[in-house]
C-alpha positions as CSV (number, residue, x, y, z in Angstrom):
1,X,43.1,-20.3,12.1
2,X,45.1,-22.1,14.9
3,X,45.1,-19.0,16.7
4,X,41.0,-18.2,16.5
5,X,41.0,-21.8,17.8
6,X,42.9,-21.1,20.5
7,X,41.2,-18.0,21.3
8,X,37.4,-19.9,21.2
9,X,38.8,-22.5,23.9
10,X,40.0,-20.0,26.2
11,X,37.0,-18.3,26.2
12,X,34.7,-21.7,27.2
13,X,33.9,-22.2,30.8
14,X,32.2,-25.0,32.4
15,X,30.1,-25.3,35.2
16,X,31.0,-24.0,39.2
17,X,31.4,-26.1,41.7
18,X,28.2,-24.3,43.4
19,X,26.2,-25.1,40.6
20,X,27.1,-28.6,40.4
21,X,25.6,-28.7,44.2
22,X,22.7,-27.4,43.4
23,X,22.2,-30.1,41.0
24,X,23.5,-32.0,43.5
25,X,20.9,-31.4,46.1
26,X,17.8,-31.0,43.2
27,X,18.2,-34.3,42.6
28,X,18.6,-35.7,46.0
29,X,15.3,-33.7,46.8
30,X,13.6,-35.5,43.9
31,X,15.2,-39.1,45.1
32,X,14.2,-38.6,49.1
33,X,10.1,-37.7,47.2
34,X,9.8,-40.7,45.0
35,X,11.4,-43.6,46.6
36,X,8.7,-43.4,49.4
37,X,5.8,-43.2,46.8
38,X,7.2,-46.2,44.8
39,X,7.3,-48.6,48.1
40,X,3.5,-47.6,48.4
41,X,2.8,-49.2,44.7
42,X,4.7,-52.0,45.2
43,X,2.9,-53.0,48.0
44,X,-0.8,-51.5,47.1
45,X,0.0,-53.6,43.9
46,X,1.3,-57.0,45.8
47,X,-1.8,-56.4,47.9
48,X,-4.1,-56.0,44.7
49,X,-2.8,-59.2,43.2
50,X,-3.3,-61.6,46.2
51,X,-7.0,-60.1,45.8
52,X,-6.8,-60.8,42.4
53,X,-5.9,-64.7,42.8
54,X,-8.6,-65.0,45.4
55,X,-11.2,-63.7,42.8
56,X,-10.1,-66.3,40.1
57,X,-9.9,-69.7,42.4
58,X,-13.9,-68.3,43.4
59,X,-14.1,-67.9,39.4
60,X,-12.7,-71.9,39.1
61,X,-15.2,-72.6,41.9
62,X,-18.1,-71.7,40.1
63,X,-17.1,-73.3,36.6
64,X,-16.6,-76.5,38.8
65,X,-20.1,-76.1,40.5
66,X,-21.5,-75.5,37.2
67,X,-20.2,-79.0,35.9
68,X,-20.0,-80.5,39.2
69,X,-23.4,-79.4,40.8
70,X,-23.2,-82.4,43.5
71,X,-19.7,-80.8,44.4
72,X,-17.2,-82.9,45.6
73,X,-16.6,-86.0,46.2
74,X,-17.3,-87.8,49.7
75,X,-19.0,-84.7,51.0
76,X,-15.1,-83.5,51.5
77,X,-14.8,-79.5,51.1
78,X,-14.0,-78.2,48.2
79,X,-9.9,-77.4,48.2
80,X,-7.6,-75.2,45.5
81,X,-6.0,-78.1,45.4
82,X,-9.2,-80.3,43.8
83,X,-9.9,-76.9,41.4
84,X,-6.0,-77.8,40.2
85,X,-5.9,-81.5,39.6
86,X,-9.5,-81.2,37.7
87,X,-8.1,-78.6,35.2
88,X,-10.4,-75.6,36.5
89,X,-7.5,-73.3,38.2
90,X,-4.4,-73.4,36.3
91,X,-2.5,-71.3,39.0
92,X,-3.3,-70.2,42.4
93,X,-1.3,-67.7,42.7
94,X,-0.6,-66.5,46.4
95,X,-3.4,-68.5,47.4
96,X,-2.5,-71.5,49.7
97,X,-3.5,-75.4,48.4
98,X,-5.0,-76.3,51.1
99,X,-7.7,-73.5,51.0
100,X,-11.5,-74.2,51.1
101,X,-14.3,-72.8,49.3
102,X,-17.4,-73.7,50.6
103,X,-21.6,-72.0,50.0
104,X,-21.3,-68.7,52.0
105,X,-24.9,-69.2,52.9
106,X,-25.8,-65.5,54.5
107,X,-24.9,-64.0,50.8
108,X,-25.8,-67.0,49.0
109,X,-22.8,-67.3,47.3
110,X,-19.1,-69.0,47.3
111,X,-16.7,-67.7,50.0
112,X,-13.2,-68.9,50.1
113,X,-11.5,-69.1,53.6
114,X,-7.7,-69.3,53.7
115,X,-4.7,-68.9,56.2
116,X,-3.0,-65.8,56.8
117,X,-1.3,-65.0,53.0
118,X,2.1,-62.8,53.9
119,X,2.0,-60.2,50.9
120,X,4.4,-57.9,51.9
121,X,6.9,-58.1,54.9
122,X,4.8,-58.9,58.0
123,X,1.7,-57.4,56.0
124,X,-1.3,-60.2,56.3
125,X,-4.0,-60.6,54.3
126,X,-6.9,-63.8,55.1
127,X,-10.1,-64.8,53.7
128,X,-12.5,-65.7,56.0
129,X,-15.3,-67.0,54.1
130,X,-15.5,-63.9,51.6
131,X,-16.7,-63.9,48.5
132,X,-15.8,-61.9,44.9
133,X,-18.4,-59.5,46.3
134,X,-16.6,-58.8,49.6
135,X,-13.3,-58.9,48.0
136,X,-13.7,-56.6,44.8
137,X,-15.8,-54.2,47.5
138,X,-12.4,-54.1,49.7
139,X,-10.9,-50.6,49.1
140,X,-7.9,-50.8,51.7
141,X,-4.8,-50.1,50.1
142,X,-1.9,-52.5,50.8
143,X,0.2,-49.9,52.7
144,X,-2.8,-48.9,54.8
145,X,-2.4,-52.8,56.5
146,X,-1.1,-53.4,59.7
147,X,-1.0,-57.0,60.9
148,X,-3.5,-59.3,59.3
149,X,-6.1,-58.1,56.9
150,X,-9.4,-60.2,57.6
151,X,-11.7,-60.2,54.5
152,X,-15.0,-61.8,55.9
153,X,-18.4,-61.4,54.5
């Protein structure tokens, strides 16, 4: 028995150095393709989701106009920040306090206009009185942005 052992071990051969390289340079090949094409989610993604939290403070806009329809107080714009302290935003997100939502009167709706809102590196994106119409209708993707993004109706 000891001897068949012996006999099945010297007969077992593992892998050439050459083959290890191809492996080697399969894999590389594979790493070089992906890592590229997961930066471009990351940032179509961080892009989507400082659309995304400009959509919802126009969604707490609209609840407050509904139970607010004299809007707010002192003729002073409405602010994210008001939306907060009254309970109708719980989070803004990306989306700068100090932000204004006022009657976008060419399409009759509410169109938030913020500062510039940094979502990726030097990548931009700003509101400039758009509303959830102009923003869901944006199809840029967020690696496609140079500079500032305007959104504007």
């Amino acid at each position: 028995m000891k001897k068949f052992l012996q006999k099945k071990l010297k007969e077992q051969k593992g892998m050439t150095l050459i083959e290890l390289l191809a492996v080697i340079v399969i894999i590389a090949i594979i790493a070089a393709i992906a890592i590229p094409a997961i930066g471009n989610i990351i940032e179509n993604s961080r892009y989507s989701a400082v659309k995304s939290d400009a959509t919802n403070v126009l969604s707490a806009a609209n609840l407050y106009y509904t139970e607010n329809p004299e809007g707010p107080p002192a003729a002073a714009p409405l602010t994210v920040t008001i939306l907060k302290d009254q309970g109708f935003l719980e989070s803004e997100g990306t989306i700068p306090v100090g932000s204004t939502i006022a009657e976008n009167t060419t399409a009759k709706a509410l169109g938030l206009t913020t500062t510039a809102i940094t979502f990726s590196g030097s990548k931009k994106v700003q509101f400039n009185a758009a509303t959830t119409k102009t923003i869901t209708a944006d199809t840029t993707k967020g690696n496609a942005v140079t500079g500032t993004k305007e959104i504007a109706n």
